[in-house]
PAPA-370552 format. One record per residue (C-alpha): residue number from 1; residue in three letters; x, y, z negated. Coordinates in pm, whole numbers. Each point is the difference from the previous one (the first is absolute). Example, Ala and Ser with C-alpha at 12.3 -4.5 7.8 and 13.67 -1.06 7.14 Angstrom:
2
<k 1	r ala	u 1230	v -450	w -780>
<k 2	r ser	u 137	v 344	w 66>
END
This chain:
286
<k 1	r unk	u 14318	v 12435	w -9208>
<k 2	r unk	u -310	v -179	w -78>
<k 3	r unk	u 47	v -412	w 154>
<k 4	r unk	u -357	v -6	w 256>
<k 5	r unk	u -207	v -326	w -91>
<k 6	r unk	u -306	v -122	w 127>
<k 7	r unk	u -301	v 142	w -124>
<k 8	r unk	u 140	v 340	w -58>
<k 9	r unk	u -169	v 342	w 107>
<k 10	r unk	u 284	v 227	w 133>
<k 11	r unk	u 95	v 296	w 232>
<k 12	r unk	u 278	v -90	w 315>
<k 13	r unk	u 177	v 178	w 178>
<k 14	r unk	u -28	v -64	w 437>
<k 15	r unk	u 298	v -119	w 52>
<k 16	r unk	u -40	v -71	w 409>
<k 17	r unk	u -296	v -107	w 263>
<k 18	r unk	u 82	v -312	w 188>
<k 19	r unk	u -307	v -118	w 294>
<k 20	r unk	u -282	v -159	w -268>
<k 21	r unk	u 117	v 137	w -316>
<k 22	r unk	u 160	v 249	w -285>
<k 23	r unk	u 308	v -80	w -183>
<k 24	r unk	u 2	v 163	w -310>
<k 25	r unk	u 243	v 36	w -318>
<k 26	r unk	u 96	v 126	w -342>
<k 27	r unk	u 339	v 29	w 132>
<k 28	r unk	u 114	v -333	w -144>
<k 29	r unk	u -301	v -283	w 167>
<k 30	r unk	u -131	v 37	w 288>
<k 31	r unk	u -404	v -61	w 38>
<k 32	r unk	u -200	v -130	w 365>
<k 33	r unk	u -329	v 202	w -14>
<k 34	r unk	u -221	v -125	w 331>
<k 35	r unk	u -92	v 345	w 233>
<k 36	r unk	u -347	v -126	w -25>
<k 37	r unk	u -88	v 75	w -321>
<k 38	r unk	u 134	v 396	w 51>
<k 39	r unk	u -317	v 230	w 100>
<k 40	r unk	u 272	v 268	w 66>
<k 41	r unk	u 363	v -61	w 170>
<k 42	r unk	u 251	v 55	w -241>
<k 43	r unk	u 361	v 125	w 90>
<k 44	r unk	u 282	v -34	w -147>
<k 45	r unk	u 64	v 126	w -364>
<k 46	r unk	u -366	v 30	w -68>
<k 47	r unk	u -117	v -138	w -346>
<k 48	r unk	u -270	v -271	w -11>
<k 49	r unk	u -135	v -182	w -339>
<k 50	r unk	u -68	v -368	w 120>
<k 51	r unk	u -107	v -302	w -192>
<k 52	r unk	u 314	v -251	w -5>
<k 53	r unk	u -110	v -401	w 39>
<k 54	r unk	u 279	v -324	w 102>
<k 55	r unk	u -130	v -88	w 346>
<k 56	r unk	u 0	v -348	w 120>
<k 57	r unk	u 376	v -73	w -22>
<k 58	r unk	u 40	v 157	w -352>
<k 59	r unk	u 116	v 334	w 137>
<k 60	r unk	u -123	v 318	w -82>
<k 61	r unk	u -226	v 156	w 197>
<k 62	r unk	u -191	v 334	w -56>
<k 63	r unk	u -398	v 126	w 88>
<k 64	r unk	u -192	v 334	w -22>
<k 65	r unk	u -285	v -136	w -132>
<k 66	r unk	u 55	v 54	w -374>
<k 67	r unk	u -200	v -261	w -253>
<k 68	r unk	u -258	v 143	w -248>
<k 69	r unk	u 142	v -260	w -241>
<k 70	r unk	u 372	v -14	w -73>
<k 71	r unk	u 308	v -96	w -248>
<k 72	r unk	u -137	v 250	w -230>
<k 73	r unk	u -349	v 24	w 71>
<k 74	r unk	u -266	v -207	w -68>
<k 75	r unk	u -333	v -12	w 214>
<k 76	r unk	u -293	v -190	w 131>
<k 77	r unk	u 61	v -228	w 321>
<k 78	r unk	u -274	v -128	w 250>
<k 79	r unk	u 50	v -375	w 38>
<k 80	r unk	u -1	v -51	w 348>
<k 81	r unk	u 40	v -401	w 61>
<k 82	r unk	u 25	v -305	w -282>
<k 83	r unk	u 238	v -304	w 4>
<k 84	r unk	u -97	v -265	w -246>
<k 85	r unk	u 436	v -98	w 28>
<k 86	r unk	u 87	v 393	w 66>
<k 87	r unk	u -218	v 230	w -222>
<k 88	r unk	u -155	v 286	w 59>
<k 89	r unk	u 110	v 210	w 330>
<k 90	r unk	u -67	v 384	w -138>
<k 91	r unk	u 26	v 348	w 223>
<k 92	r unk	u 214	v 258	w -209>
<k 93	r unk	u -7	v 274	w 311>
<k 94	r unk	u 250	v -120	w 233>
<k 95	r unk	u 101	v -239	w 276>
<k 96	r unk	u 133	v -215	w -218>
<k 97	r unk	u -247	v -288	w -121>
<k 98	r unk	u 68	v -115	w -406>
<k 99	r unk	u -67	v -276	w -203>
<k 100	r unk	u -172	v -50	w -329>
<k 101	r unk	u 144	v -349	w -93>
<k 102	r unk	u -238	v -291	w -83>
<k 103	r unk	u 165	v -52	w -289>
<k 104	r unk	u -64	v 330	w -145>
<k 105	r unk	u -431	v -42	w 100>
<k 106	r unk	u -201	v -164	w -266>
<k 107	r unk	u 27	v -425	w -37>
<k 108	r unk	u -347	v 28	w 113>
<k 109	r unk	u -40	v 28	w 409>
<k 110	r unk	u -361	v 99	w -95>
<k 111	r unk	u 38	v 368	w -124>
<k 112	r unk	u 340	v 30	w 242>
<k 113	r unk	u -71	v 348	w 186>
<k 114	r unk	u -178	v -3	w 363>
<k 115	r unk	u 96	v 203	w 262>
<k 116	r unk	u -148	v 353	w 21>
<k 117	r unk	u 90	v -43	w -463>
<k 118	r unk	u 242	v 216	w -154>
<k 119	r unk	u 301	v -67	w -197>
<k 120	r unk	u 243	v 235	w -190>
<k 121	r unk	u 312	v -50	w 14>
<k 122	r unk	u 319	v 144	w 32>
<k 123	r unk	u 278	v -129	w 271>
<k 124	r unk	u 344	v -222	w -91>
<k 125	r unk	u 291	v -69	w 222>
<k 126	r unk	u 149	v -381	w -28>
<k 127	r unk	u 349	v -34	w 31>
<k 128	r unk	u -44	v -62	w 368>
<k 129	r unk	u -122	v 353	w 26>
<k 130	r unk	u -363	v -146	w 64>
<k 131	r unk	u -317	v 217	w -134>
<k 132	r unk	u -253	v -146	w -187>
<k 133	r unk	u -268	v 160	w -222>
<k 134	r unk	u -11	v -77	w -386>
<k 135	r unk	u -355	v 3	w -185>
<k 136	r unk	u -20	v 266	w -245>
<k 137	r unk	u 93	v -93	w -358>
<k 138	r unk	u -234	v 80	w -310>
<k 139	r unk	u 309	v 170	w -169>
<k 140	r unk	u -4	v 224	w 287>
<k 141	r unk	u -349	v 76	w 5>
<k 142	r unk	u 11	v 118	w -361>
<k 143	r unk	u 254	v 249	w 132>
<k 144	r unk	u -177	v 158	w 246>
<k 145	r unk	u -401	v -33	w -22>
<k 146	r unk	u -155	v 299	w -43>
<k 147	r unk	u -255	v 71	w -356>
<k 148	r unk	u -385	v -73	w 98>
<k 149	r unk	u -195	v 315	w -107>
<k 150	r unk	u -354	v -77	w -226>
<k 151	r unk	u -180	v 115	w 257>
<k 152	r unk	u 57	v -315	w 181>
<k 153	r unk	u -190	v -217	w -228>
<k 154	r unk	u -310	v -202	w 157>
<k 155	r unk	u 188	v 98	w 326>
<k 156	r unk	u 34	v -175	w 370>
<k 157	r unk	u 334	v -7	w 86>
<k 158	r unk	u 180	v -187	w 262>
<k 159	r unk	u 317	v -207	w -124>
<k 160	r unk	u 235	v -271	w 114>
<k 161	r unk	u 115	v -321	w -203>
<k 162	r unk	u 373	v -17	w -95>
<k 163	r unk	u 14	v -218	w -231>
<k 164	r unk	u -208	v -315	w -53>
<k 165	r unk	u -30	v -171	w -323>
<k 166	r unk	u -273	v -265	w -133>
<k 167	r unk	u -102	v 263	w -257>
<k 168	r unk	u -58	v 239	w 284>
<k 169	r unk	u 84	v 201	w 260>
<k 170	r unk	u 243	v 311	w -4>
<k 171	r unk	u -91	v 283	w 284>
<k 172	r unk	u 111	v 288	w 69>
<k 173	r unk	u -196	v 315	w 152>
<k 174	r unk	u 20	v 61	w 355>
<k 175	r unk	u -13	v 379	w 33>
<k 176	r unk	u 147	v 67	w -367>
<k 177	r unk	u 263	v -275	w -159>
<k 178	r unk	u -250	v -28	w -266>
<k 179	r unk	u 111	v -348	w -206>
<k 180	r unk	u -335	v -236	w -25>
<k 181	r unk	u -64	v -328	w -192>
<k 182	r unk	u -309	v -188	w 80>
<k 183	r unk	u -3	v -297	w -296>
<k 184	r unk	u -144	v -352	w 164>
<k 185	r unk	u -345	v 75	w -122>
<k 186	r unk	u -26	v 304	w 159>
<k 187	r unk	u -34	v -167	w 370>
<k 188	r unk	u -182	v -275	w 167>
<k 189	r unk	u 323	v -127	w 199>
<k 190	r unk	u 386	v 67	w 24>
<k 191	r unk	u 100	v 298	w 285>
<k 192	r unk	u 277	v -67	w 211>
<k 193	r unk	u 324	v 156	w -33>
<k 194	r unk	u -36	v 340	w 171>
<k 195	r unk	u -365	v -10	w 78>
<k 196	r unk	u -238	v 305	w -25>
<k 197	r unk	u -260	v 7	w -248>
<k 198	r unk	u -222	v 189	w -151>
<k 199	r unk	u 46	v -6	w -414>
<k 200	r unk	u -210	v 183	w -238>
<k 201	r unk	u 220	v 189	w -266>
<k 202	r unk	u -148	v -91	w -394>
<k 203	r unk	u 279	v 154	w -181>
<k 204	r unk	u 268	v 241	w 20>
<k 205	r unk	u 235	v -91	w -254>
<k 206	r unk	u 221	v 247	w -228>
<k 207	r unk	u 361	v -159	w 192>
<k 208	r unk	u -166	v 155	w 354>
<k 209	r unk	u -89	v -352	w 95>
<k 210	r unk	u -328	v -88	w 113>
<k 211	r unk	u -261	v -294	w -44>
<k 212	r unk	u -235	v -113	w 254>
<k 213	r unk	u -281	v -267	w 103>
<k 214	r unk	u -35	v -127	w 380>
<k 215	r unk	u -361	v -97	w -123>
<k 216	r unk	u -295	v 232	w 131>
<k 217	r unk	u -223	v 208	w -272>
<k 218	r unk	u -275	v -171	w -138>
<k 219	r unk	u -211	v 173	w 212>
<k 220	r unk	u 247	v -69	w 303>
<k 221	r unk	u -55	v -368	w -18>
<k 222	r unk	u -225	v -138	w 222>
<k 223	r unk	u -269	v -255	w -103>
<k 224	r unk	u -49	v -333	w 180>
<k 225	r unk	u -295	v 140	w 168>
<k 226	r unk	u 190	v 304	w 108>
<k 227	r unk	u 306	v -200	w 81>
<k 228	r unk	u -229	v -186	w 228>
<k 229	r unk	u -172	v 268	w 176>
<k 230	r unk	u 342	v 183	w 88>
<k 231	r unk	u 172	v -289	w 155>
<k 232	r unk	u -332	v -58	w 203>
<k 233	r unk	u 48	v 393	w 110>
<k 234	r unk	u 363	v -72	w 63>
<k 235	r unk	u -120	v -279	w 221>
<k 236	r unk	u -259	v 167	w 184>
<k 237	r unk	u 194	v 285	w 115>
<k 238	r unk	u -46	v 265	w -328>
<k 239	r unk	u -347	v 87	w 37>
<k 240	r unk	u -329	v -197	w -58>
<k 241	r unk	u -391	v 43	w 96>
<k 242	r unk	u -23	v -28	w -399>
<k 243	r unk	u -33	v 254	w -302>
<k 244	r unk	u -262	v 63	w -314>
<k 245	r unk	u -300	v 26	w 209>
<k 246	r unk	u 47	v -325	w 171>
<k 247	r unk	u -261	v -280	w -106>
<k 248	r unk	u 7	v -243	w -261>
<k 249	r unk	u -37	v -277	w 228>
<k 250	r unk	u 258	v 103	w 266>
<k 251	r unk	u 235	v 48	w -282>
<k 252	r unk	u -118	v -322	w -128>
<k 253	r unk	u 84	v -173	w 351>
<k 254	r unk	u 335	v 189	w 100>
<k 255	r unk	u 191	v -62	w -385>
<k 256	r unk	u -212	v -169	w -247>
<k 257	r unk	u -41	v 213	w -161>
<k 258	r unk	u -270	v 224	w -238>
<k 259	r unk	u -62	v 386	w 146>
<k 260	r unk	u 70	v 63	w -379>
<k 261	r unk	u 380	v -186	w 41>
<k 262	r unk	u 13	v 163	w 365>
<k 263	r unk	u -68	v 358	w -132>
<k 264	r unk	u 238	v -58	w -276>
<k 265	r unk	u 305	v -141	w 169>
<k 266	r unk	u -64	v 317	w 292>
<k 267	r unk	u 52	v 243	w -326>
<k 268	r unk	u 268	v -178	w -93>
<k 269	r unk	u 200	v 39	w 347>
<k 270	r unk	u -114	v 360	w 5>
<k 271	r unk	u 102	v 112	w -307>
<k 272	r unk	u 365	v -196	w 96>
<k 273	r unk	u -3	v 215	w 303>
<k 274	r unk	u -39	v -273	w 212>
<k 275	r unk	u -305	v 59	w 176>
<k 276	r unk	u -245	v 260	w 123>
<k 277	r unk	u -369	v -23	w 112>
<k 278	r unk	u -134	v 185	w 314>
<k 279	r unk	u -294	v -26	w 173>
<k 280	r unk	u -76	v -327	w -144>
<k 281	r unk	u 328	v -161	w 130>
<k 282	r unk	u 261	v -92	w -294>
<k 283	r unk	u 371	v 73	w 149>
<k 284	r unk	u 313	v -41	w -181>
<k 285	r unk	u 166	v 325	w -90>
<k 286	r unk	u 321	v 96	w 206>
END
Protein backbone atom coordinates (compact mmCIF):
# COMPACT_ATOMS: atom_id res chain seq x y z
CA UNK A 1 0.00 0.00 0.00
CA UNK A 2 0.92 3.44 -0.86
CA UNK A 3 3.35 5.00 2.49
CA UNK A 4 0.89 8.54 3.37
CA UNK A 5 3.31 11.68 3.45
CA UNK A 6 2.64 15.10 4.00
CA UNK A 7 1.38 17.01 1.28
CA UNK A 8 -0.49 14.22 -0.30
CA UNK A 9 -4.23 14.38 -1.63
CA UNK A 10 -5.90 11.04 -0.64
CA UNK A 11 -9.22 9.20 0.17
CA UNK A 12 -9.52 7.51 4.12
CA UNK A 13 -11.38 5.39 5.33
CA UNK A 14 -13.46 6.48 9.09
CA UNK A 15 -11.97 4.40 11.10
CA UNK A 16 -13.88 5.59 14.61
CA UNK A 17 -15.41 9.04 16.23
CA UNK A 18 -13.85 9.89 19.51
CA UNK A 19 -15.51 13.52 21.40
CA UNK A 20 -13.59 16.38 19.00
CA UNK A 21 -12.50 14.33 16.19
CA UNK A 22 -12.32 11.47 13.26
CA UNK A 23 -9.77 8.83 13.21
CA UNK A 24 -9.25 7.71 9.93
CA UNK A 25 -7.00 4.98 8.02
CA UNK A 26 -5.74 3.14 4.97
CA UNK A 27 -5.73 0.15 7.08
CA UNK A 28 -2.02 0.40 7.87
CA UNK A 29 -1.68 4.52 9.53
CA UNK A 30 -3.98 5.90 11.24
CA UNK A 31 -4.91 9.82 10.44
CA UNK A 32 -6.57 12.63 13.33
CA UNK A 33 -9.00 14.68 11.13
CA UNK A 34 -10.56 17.62 13.64
CA UNK A 35 -14.82 17.24 13.59
CA UNK A 36 -14.71 20.85 12.78
CA UNK A 37 -13.72 20.89 9.52
CA UNK A 38 -16.66 18.05 8.53
CA UNK A 39 -19.92 20.02 7.16
CA UNK A 40 -21.57 16.51 7.38
CA UNK A 41 -21.01 13.75 10.29
CA UNK A 42 -19.33 10.96 8.95
CA UNK A 43 -19.75 7.32 10.33
CA UNK A 44 -17.83 4.76 10.27
CA UNK A 45 -16.53 3.18 6.94
CA UNK A 46 -17.45 6.23 4.99
CA UNK A 47 -14.75 7.43 2.42
CA UNK A 48 -13.40 10.99 2.68
CA UNK A 49 -10.46 12.55 0.33
CA UNK A 50 -8.51 14.91 2.79
CA UNK A 51 -5.41 16.92 2.29
CA UNK A 52 -2.54 15.20 4.51
CA UNK A 53 0.00 17.97 6.34
CA UNK A 54 2.73 17.01 9.66
CA UNK A 55 1.04 18.99 12.44
CA UNK A 56 3.04 20.66 15.04
CA UNK A 57 4.82 17.59 16.52
CA UNK A 58 5.73 16.11 13.05
CA UNK A 59 2.73 13.80 12.99
CA UNK A 60 0.39 13.42 10.40
CA UNK A 61 -2.59 15.01 10.48
CA UNK A 62 -5.39 15.19 7.80
CA UNK A 63 -8.02 18.31 6.55
CA UNK A 64 -11.02 18.55 4.14
CA UNK A 65 -10.06 21.52 2.72
CA UNK A 66 -8.18 20.31 -0.38
CA UNK A 67 -5.31 22.91 -1.90
CA UNK A 68 -5.75 24.27 -5.47
CA UNK A 69 -1.97 23.81 -5.71
CA UNK A 70 -0.36 20.47 -4.96
CA UNK A 71 2.69 17.81 -5.46
CA UNK A 72 1.68 17.66 -8.98
CA UNK A 73 0.07 20.76 -9.71
CA UNK A 74 1.27 23.95 -10.21
CA UNK A 75 -0.82 27.25 -9.57
CA UNK A 76 -0.96 30.85 -8.62
CA UNK A 77 -0.86 31.70 -4.73
CA UNK A 78 -2.10 35.02 -3.04
CA UNK A 79 0.71 36.25 -0.79
CA UNK A 80 -0.88 36.92 2.27
CA UNK A 81 1.96 38.38 4.79
CA UNK A 82 5.99 39.12 4.02
CA UNK A 83 9.00 38.31 6.31
CA UNK A 84 12.16 40.02 5.23
CA UNK A 85 14.02 36.58 7.42
CA UNK A 86 10.88 34.19 6.40
CA UNK A 87 9.74 34.85 2.76
CA UNK A 88 6.76 35.07 1.36
CA UNK A 89 3.58 33.61 3.44
CA UNK A 90 1.22 32.36 0.27
CA UNK A 91 -2.65 30.92 0.53
CA UNK A 92 -2.82 27.61 -1.64
CA UNK A 93 -6.71 26.89 -0.43
CA UNK A 94 -6.39 25.47 2.89
CA UNK A 95 -5.83 25.96 6.61
CA UNK A 96 -2.55 25.43 6.30
CA UNK A 97 -0.37 28.72 5.83
CA UNK A 98 3.02 28.10 3.31
CA UNK A 99 6.11 29.63 2.73
CA UNK A 100 7.87 30.96 -0.30
CA UNK A 101 11.50 31.07 1.09
CA UNK A 102 13.51 34.35 0.97
CA UNK A 103 16.04 32.73 -0.57
CA UNK A 104 14.15 31.69 -3.52
CA UNK A 105 12.64 35.85 -4.00
CA UNK A 106 14.84 38.00 -6.08
CA UNK A 107 18.39 39.56 -4.29
CA UNK A 108 16.52 42.68 -4.70
CA UNK A 109 13.86 43.43 -1.65
CA UNK A 110 12.59 46.10 -4.13
CA UNK A 111 10.57 44.01 -6.73
CA UNK A 112 9.95 41.16 -3.74
CA UNK A 113 6.01 40.52 -4.11
CA UNK A 114 3.45 42.59 -1.76
CA UNK A 115 0.67 41.19 -0.27
CA UNK A 116 -2.59 41.01 -2.27
CA UNK A 117 0.64 39.80 -5.52
CA UNK A 118 0.57 36.51 -6.95
CA UNK A 119 3.08 33.86 -7.19
CA UNK A 120 3.07 30.43 -9.01
CA UNK A 121 4.27 27.88 -7.58
CA UNK A 122 3.92 24.45 -6.90
CA UNK A 123 4.17 22.88 -3.13
CA UNK A 124 7.40 20.65 -1.64
CA UNK A 125 7.52 18.63 1.49
CA UNK A 126 11.03 18.92 3.58
CA UNK A 127 12.14 16.00 5.20
CA UNK A 128 10.39 17.13 8.32
CA UNK A 129 7.18 16.72 6.45
CA UNK A 130 6.87 20.67 6.40
CA UNK A 131 5.05 22.39 3.20
CA UNK A 132 6.50 25.05 1.49
CA UNK A 133 5.74 26.46 -1.99
CA UNK A 134 8.51 26.39 -4.79
CA UNK A 135 8.50 29.32 -7.54
CA UNK A 136 7.80 28.03 -10.85
CA UNK A 137 10.83 27.14 -12.99
CA UNK A 138 11.29 28.48 -16.70
CA UNK A 139 11.85 24.78 -17.80
CA UNK A 140 8.49 24.21 -16.54
CA UNK A 141 6.85 27.00 -18.06
CA UNK A 142 8.03 25.93 -21.51
CA UNK A 143 6.11 22.76 -20.74
CA UNK A 144 2.98 23.97 -20.09
CA UNK A 145 2.19 27.66 -21.49
CA UNK A 146 -0.32 27.69 -23.79
CA UNK A 147 0.42 29.20 -27.89
CA UNK A 148 -0.69 33.09 -28.08
CA UNK A 149 -3.07 33.32 -31.11
CA UNK A 150 -2.22 36.52 -33.81
CA UNK A 151 -5.10 37.96 -32.89
CA UNK A 152 -3.54 39.05 -29.73
CA UNK A 153 -1.13 41.39 -31.22
CA UNK A 154 -1.37 45.23 -30.06
CA UNK A 155 -3.43 43.54 -27.23
CA UNK A 156 -4.10 44.48 -23.28
CA UNK A 157 -3.56 41.63 -21.40
CA UNK A 158 -3.10 41.17 -17.76
CA UNK A 159 0.13 39.08 -16.71
CA UNK A 160 2.25 38.30 -13.69
CA UNK A 161 6.20 38.41 -13.43
CA UNK A 162 7.96 35.04 -12.84
CA UNK A 163 10.99 35.55 -13.64
CA UNK A 164 13.11 38.71 -13.29
CA UNK A 165 16.17 39.30 -15.22
CA UNK A 166 18.18 42.72 -15.99
CA UNK A 167 17.32 42.16 -19.67
CA UNK A 168 13.69 42.00 -18.69
CA UNK A 169 10.92 40.72 -17.24
CA UNK A 170 9.26 37.20 -17.90
CA UNK A 171 5.20 37.15 -17.24
CA UNK A 172 2.92 35.00 -17.65
CA UNK A 173 -0.94 35.57 -18.58
CA UNK A 174 -3.37 35.59 -15.92
CA UNK A 175 -6.51 34.10 -17.47
CA UNK A 176 -4.51 32.04 -20.27
CA UNK A 177 -0.72 30.68 -19.35
CA UNK A 178 0.28 32.69 -22.24
CA UNK A 179 4.45 32.94 -21.89
CA UNK A 180 5.43 36.92 -22.14
CA UNK A 181 8.86 38.66 -22.38
CA UNK A 182 8.95 42.34 -21.90
CA UNK A 183 12.91 43.27 -22.92
CA UNK A 184 14.26 46.30 -20.42
CA UNK A 185 13.37 48.89 -22.97
CA UNK A 186 10.05 48.00 -23.19
CA UNK A 187 9.13 49.51 -19.51
CA UNK A 188 9.76 52.53 -17.49
CA UNK A 189 10.55 50.46 -14.16
CA UNK A 190 11.02 46.75 -12.95
CA UNK A 191 7.40 44.94 -11.69
CA UNK A 192 7.52 43.02 -8.72
CA UNK A 193 7.45 39.42 -8.60
CA UNK A 194 3.75 38.48 -8.94
CA UNK A 195 2.33 41.88 -9.52
CA UNK A 196 -0.57 42.66 -11.98
CA UNK A 197 0.04 44.63 -14.92
CA UNK A 198 -1.21 45.60 -17.80
CA UNK A 199 1.33 44.68 -20.98
CA UNK A 200 0.67 45.46 -24.50
CA UNK A 201 1.38 42.34 -26.79
CA UNK A 202 3.89 43.55 -30.07
CA UNK A 203 4.55 40.16 -31.29
CA UNK A 204 3.36 36.75 -31.35
CA UNK A 205 6.20 34.72 -32.17
CA UNK A 206 6.24 31.39 -34.42
CA UNK A 207 7.42 29.11 -30.87
CA UNK A 208 3.72 30.36 -29.30
CA UNK A 209 5.63 32.80 -27.18
CA UNK A 210 4.71 36.26 -26.98
CA UNK A 211 6.45 39.81 -26.85
CA UNK A 212 5.20 42.72 -25.06
CA UNK A 213 5.84 46.51 -23.94
CA UNK A 214 4.55 47.86 -20.37
CA UNK A 215 4.95 51.34 -22.16
CA UNK A 216 1.56 53.14 -23.21
CA UNK A 217 0.86 53.87 -27.17
CA UNK A 218 2.16 56.89 -28.43
CA UNK A 219 -1.00 58.30 -28.26
CA UNK A 220 -1.47 56.79 -24.62
CA UNK A 221 1.30 58.84 -23.22
CA UNK A 222 0.44 61.73 -21.54
CA UNK A 223 2.21 65.11 -22.10
CA UNK A 224 3.59 67.22 -19.24
CA UNK A 225 0.70 69.45 -19.56
CA UNK A 226 -1.70 66.59 -19.46
CA UNK A 227 0.28 64.82 -16.80
CA UNK A 228 -0.27 67.97 -14.87
CA UNK A 229 -3.83 68.57 -15.29
CA UNK A 230 -4.74 64.83 -14.26
CA UNK A 231 -2.90 64.74 -11.05
CA UNK A 232 -4.58 68.22 -10.28
CA UNK A 233 -8.09 66.23 -11.06
CA UNK A 234 -6.83 63.38 -8.96
CA UNK A 235 -6.30 65.94 -6.27
CA UNK A 236 -9.39 67.76 -6.45
CA UNK A 237 -11.66 64.95 -6.19
CA UNK A 238 -11.97 63.80 -10.26
CA UNK A 239 -13.86 66.56 -11.57
CA UNK A 240 -12.98 70.27 -12.25
CA UNK A 241 -14.99 73.70 -13.02
CA UNK A 242 -12.56 73.52 -16.21
CA UNK A 243 -12.90 72.33 -19.98
CA UNK A 244 -12.36 73.99 -23.73
CA UNK A 245 -14.62 76.82 -23.18
CA UNK A 246 -12.96 78.03 -20.09
CA UNK A 247 -10.97 81.43 -20.54
CA UNK A 248 -7.59 82.09 -21.49
CA UNK A 249 -6.87 83.91 -18.46
CA UNK A 250 -8.42 81.50 -15.90
CA UNK A 251 -6.50 78.84 -17.60
CA UNK A 252 -3.64 81.12 -17.53
CA UNK A 253 -4.06 81.57 -13.58
CA UNK A 254 -5.11 77.89 -12.50
CA UNK A 255 -1.88 75.96 -14.68
CA UNK A 256 0.21 78.27 -16.61
CA UNK A 257 -0.63 77.50 -19.06
CA UNK A 258 -1.78 78.64 -22.99
CA UNK A 259 -5.76 77.71 -23.83
CA UNK A 260 -3.89 76.32 -26.96
CA UNK A 261 -1.58 73.80 -24.44
CA UNK A 262 -4.88 73.44 -22.21
CA UNK A 263 -7.07 72.33 -25.20
CA UNK A 264 -4.36 70.10 -26.34
CA UNK A 265 -3.35 68.20 -23.25
CA UNK A 266 -7.64 67.78 -22.60
CA UNK A 267 -7.49 65.84 -26.21
CA UNK A 268 -4.82 64.10 -25.20
CA UNK A 269 -6.51 62.59 -21.88
CA UNK A 270 -9.64 62.06 -23.93
CA UNK A 271 -8.45 60.27 -26.60
CA UNK A 272 -6.44 57.98 -23.64
CA UNK A 273 -9.83 57.47 -22.20
CA UNK A 274 -9.04 59.28 -19.32
CA UNK A 275 -11.39 61.96 -19.22
CA UNK A 276 -14.80 63.18 -20.30
CA UNK A 277 -16.34 66.72 -20.55
CA UNK A 278 -19.93 67.52 -19.34
CA UNK A 279 -21.58 70.47 -18.83
CA UNK A 280 -18.47 72.38 -18.72
CA UNK A 281 -17.02 70.31 -15.77
CA UNK A 282 -13.88 68.01 -16.83
CA UNK A 283 -14.21 64.57 -14.68
CA UNK A 284 -11.94 61.73 -14.87
CA UNK A 285 -13.44 58.73 -16.57
CA UNK A 286 -14.42 55.70 -14.24
Amino acid sequence: MTELQSGDVVTLVVKEKLASQYVLTNDEVDVPLNASEVLEELNEHDKVKVFLYADRRGDLAATTAIPTITKDTFGWARVMRMSRHDGAVVDIGTSREVVVPAEDLPQIEDVWPEVGDHLYITLRVDYNGNLFGRLVTEERVMEQFENGEEELFNQNIIARPYRLLPIGTFLLGVDKPYRIFVHETERDAEPRLGQDVSVRIIEVKEDGTLNASMKPRVYERLTEDAEQIFKYLEEVGGQMPFSDKSSPDEIKDMFNISKGSFKRALGTLMKAGRIEQVDGWTKIKH
